[in-house]
Backbone bond lengths (Angstrom), bond angles and torsions (degrees), N, CA, C in turn:
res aa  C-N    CA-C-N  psi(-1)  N-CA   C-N-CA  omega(-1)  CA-C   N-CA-C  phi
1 X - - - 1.445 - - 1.519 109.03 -
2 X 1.396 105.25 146.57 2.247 97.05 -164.55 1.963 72.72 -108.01
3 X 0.930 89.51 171.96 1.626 126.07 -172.05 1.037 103.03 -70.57
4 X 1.646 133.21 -39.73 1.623 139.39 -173.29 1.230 94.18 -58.34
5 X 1.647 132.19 -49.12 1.277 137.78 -178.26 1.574 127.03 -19.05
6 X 1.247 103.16 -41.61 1.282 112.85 -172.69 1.308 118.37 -131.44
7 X 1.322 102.05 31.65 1.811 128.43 153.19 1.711 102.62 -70.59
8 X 1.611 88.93 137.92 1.678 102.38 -175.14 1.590 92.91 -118.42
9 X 1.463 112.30 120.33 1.497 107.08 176.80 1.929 110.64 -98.84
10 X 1.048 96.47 116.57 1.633 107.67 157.49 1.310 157.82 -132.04
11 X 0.883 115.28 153.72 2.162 101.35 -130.96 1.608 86.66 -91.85
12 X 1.316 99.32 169.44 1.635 108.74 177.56 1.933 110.20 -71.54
13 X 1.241 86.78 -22.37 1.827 84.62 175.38 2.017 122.46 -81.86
14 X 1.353 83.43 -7.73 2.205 101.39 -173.10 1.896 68.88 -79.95
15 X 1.687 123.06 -83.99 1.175 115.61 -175.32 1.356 117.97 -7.89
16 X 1.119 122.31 -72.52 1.485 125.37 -131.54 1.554 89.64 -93.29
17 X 1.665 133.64 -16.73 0.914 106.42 148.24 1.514 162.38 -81.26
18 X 1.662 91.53 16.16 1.687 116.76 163.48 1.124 108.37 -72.78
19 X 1.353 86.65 154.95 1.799 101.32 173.72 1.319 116.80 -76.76
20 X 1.163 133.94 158.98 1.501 125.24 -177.67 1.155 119.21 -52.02
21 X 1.385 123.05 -50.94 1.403 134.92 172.57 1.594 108.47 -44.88
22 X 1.310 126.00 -41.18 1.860 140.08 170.59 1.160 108.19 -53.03
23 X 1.435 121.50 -59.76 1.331 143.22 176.49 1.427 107.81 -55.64
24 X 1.372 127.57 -39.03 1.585 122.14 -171.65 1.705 95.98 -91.27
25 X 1.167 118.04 -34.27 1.376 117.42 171.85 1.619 105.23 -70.21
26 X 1.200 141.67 -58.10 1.372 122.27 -171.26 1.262 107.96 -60.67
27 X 1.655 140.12 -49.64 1.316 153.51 148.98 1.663 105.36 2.59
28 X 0.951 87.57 -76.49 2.265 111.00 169.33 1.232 107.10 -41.59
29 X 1.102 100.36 -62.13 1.864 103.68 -175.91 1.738 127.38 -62.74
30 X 1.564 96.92 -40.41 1.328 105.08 158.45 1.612 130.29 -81.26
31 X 1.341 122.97 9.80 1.152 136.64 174.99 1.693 102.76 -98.80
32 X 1.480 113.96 -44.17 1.344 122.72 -177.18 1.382 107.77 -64.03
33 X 1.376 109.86 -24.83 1.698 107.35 -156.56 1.379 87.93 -97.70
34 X 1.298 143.06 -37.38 1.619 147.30 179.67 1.439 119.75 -64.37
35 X 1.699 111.14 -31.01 1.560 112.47 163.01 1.781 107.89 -87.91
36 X 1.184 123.73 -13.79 1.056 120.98 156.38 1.759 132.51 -62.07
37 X 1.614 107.24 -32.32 0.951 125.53 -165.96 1.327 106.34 -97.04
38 X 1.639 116.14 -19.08 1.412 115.92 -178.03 1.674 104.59 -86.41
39 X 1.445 111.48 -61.74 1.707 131.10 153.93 1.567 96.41 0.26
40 X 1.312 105.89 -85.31 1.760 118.79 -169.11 1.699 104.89 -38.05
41 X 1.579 119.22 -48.05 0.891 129.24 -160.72 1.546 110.40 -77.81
42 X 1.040 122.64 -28.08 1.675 141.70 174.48 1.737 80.13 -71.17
43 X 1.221 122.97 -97.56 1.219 107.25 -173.00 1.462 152.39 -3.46
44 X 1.610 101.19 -50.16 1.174 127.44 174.19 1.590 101.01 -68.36
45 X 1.026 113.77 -54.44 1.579 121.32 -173.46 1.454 107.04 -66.33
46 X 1.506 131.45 -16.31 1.352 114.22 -160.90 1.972 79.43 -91.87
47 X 1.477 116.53 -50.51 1.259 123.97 -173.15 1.440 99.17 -41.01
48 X 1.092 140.63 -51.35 1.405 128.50 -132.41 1.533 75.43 -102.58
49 X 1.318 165.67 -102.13 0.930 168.48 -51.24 2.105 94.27 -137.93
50 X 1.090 122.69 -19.50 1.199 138.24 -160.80 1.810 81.85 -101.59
51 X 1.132 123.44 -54.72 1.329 120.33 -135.64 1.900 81.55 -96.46
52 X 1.409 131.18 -55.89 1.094 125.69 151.19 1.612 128.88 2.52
53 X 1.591 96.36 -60.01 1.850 110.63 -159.10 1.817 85.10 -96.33
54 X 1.315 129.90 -35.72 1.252 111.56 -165.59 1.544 111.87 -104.70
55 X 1.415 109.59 -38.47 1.796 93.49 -178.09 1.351 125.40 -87.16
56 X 1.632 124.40 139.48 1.497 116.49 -177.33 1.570 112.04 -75.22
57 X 1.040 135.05 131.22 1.486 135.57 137.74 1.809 106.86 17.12
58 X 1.170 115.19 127.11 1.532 130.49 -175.75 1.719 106.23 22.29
59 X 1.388 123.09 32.39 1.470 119.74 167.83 1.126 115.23 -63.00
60 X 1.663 119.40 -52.71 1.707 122.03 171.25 1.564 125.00 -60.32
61 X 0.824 122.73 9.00 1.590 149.75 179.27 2.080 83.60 -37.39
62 X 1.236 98.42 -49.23 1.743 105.40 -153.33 2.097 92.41 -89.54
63 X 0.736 94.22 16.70 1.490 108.61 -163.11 1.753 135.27 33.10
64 X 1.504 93.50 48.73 1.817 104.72 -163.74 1.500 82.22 -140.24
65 X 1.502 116.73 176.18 1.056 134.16 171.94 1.126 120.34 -107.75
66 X 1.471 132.24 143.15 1.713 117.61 -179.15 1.443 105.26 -69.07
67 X 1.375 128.41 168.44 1.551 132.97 165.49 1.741 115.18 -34.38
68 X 1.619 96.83 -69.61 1.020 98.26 161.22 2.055 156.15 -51.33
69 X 1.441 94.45 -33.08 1.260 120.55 145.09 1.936 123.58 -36.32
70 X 1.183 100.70 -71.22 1.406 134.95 164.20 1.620 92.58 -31.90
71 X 1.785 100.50 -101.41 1.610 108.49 175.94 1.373 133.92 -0.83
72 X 1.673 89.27 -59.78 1.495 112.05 -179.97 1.681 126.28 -52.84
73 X 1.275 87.62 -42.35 1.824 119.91 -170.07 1.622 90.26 -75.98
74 X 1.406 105.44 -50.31 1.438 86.67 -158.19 1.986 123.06 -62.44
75 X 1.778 89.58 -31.59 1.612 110.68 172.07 1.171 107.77 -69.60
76 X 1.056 130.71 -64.96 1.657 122.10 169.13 1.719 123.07 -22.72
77 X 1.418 105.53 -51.98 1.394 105.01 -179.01 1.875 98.16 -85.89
78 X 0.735 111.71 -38.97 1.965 103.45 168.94 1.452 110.01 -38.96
79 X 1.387 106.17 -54.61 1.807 125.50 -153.14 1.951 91.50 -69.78
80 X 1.441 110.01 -50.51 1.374 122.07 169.96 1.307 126.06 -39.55
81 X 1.198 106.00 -70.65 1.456 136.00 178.66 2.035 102.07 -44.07
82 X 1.290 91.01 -58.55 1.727 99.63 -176.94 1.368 107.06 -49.42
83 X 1.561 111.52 -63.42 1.887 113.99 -159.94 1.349 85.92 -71.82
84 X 1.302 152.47 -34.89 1.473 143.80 176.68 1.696 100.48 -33.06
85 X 1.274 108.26 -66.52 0.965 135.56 -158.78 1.638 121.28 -73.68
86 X 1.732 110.87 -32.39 1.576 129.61 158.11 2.082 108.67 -56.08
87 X 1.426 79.65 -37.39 1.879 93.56 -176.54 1.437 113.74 -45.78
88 X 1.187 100.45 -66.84 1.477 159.14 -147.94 1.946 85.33 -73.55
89 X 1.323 109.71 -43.32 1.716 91.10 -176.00 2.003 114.55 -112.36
90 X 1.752 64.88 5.44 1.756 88.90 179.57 1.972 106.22 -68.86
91 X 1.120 93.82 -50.89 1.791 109.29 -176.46 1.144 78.83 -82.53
92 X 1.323 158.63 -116.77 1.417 155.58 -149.84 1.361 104.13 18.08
93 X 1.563 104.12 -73.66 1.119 139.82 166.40 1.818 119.87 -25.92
94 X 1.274 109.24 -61.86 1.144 132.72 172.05 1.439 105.52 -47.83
95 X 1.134 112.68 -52.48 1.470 107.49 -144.46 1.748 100.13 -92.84
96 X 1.677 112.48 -33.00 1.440 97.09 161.12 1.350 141.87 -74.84
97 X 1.245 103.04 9.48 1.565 142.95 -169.77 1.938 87.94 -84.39
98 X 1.367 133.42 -57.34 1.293 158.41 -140.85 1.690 90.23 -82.75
């Protein structure tokens, strides 16, 4: 099943016949579900790019990681996690700047 599958389409007129209070609640909900959806997506990207730079070709075969493996993974997602996070107070920054 692809993901479009279980897309719910609703027109700007289903909207507008909520009440405001509906409208500020679906608003919410679709804001929650979009930092959710971005979140996941950072994720995916830190994994794939982490697992890329640190694991060799059929190493997990034995299904553990070498020491080094490990090490690697673990700095990678540190090193990640940080500039995420330099970004992150960088625009902060920006925007009370505005």
């Amino acid at each position: 099943m692809d993901a479009g599958d279980d897309a719910i389409n609703i027109s700007q007129e289903d909207i507008q016949r909520l009440s405001p209070a509906d409208q500020r609640d679906l608003q919410q909900f679709m804001q929650a579900k979009q930092q959710e959806a971005n979140f996941q997506r950072t994720i995916h990207e830190l994994t794939e790019t982490c697992f890329k730079k640190c694991i060799s070709r059929g190493s997990i075969s034995s299904g553990r990681l070498s020491s080094k493996e490990s090490s690697c993974m673990t700095n990678c997602v540190g090193r990640f996690m940080d500039s995420n996070l330099a970004v992150l107070r960088h625009l902060e920054m920006m925007r009370q700047q505005q």
